[in-house]
C-alpha positions in Angstrom: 0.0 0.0 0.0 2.6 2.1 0.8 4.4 1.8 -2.3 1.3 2.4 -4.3 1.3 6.2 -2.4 4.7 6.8 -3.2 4.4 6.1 -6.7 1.4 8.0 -7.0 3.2 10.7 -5.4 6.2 10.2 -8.0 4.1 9.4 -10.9 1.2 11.4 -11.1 3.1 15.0 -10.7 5.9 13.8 -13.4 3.1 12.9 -15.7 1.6 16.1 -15.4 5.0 17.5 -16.2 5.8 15.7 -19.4 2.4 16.7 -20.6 3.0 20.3 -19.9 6.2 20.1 -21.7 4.9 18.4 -24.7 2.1 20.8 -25.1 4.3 24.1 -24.3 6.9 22.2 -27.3 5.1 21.5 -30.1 6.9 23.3 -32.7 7.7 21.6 -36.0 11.5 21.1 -36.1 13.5 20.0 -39.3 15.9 17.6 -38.4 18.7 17.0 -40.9 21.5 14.6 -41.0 23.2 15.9 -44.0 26.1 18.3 -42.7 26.4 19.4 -46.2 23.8 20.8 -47.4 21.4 22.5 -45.4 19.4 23.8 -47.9 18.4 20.3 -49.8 19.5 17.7 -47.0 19.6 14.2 -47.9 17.8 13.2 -45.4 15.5 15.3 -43.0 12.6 14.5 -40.9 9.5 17.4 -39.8 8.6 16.5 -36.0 7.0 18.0 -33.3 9.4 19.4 -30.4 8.9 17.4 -27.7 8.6 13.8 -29.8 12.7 14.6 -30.9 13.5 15.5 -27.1 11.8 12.2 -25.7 13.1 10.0 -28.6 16.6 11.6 -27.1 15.9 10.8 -23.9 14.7 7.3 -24.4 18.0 6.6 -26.7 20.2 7.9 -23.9 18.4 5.5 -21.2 18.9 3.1 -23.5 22.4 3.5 -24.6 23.0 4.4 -20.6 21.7 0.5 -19.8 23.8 -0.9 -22.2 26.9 0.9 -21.5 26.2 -0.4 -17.4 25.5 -3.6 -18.5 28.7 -3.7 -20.5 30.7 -2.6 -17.2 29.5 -5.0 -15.0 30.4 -7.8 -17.6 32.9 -8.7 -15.3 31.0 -9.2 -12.0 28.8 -11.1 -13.2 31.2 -13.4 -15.0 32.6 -13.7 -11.2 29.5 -14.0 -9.7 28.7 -16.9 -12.3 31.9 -19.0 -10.8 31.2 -18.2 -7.4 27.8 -19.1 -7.8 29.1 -22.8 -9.2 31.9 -22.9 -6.7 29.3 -22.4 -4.0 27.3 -25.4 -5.5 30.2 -27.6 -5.5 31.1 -27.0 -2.0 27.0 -27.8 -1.1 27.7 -30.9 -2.9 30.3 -32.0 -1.2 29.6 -30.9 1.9 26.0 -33.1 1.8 28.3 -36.0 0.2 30.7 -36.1 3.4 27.4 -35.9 5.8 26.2 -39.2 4.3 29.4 -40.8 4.5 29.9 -39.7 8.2 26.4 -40.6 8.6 26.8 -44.2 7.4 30.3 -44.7 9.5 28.4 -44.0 12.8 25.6 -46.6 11.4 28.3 -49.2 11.0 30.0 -47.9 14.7 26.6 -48.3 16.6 26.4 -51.5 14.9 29.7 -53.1 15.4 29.3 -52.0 19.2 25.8 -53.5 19.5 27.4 -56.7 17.7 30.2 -57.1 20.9 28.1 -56.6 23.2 26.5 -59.8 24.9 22.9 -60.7 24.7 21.1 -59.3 28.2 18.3 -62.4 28.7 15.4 -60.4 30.0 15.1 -61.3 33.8 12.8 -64.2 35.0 9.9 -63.2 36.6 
């Protein structure tokens, strides 16, 4: 519940935000590609304002991500051995249990095999 509140509290302000900006932005831009020739680009696109500034923000999020993700490349990799060394270790661990379990099995058994039969006494 409480997290619900504090996104509301996040979300619904920031929403009203970004719609203010798109509706204050919406300007037609020309956005060339074509260092060259400004007057008859190669390629150019007409767009709205604040579509160019949030398809600018989305590719830096993006681009952002993958650079992180790219970083912590090795961590992970570590993590990854770590992660199969620990498995090992559980393995081996539970394998040596058994086995000391069994030995004390075969102890209690050899000591109940030496010692003598106790007749129940006669009533």
């Amino acid at each position: 519940m409480f997290r619900k509140v504090v996104t509301a509290i996040i979300v619904v302000p920031l929403a009203i935000v970004i719609v203010a900006f798109a509706v204050a932005n919406r300007q037609v831009v020309t956005v060339s590609f074509d260092p060259f020739s400004s007057a008859s680009p190669a390629y150019a696109a007409s767009l709205p304002l604040f579509v160019l500034i949030f398809v600018l923000v989305i590719l830096g999020v993006i681009i952002g991500g993958v650079a992180a993700w790219l970083r912590q490349a090795a961590w992970r990799r570590t993590a990854r051995r770590l992660d199969a060394d620990v498995r090992t270790l559980h393995q081996e661990l539970e394998a040596m249990r058994r086995r000391a379990a069994e030995e004390e099995a075969r102890r209690e058994a050899a000591v109940r095999a030496t010692l003598p039969a106790v007749a129940p006494p006669a009533a």
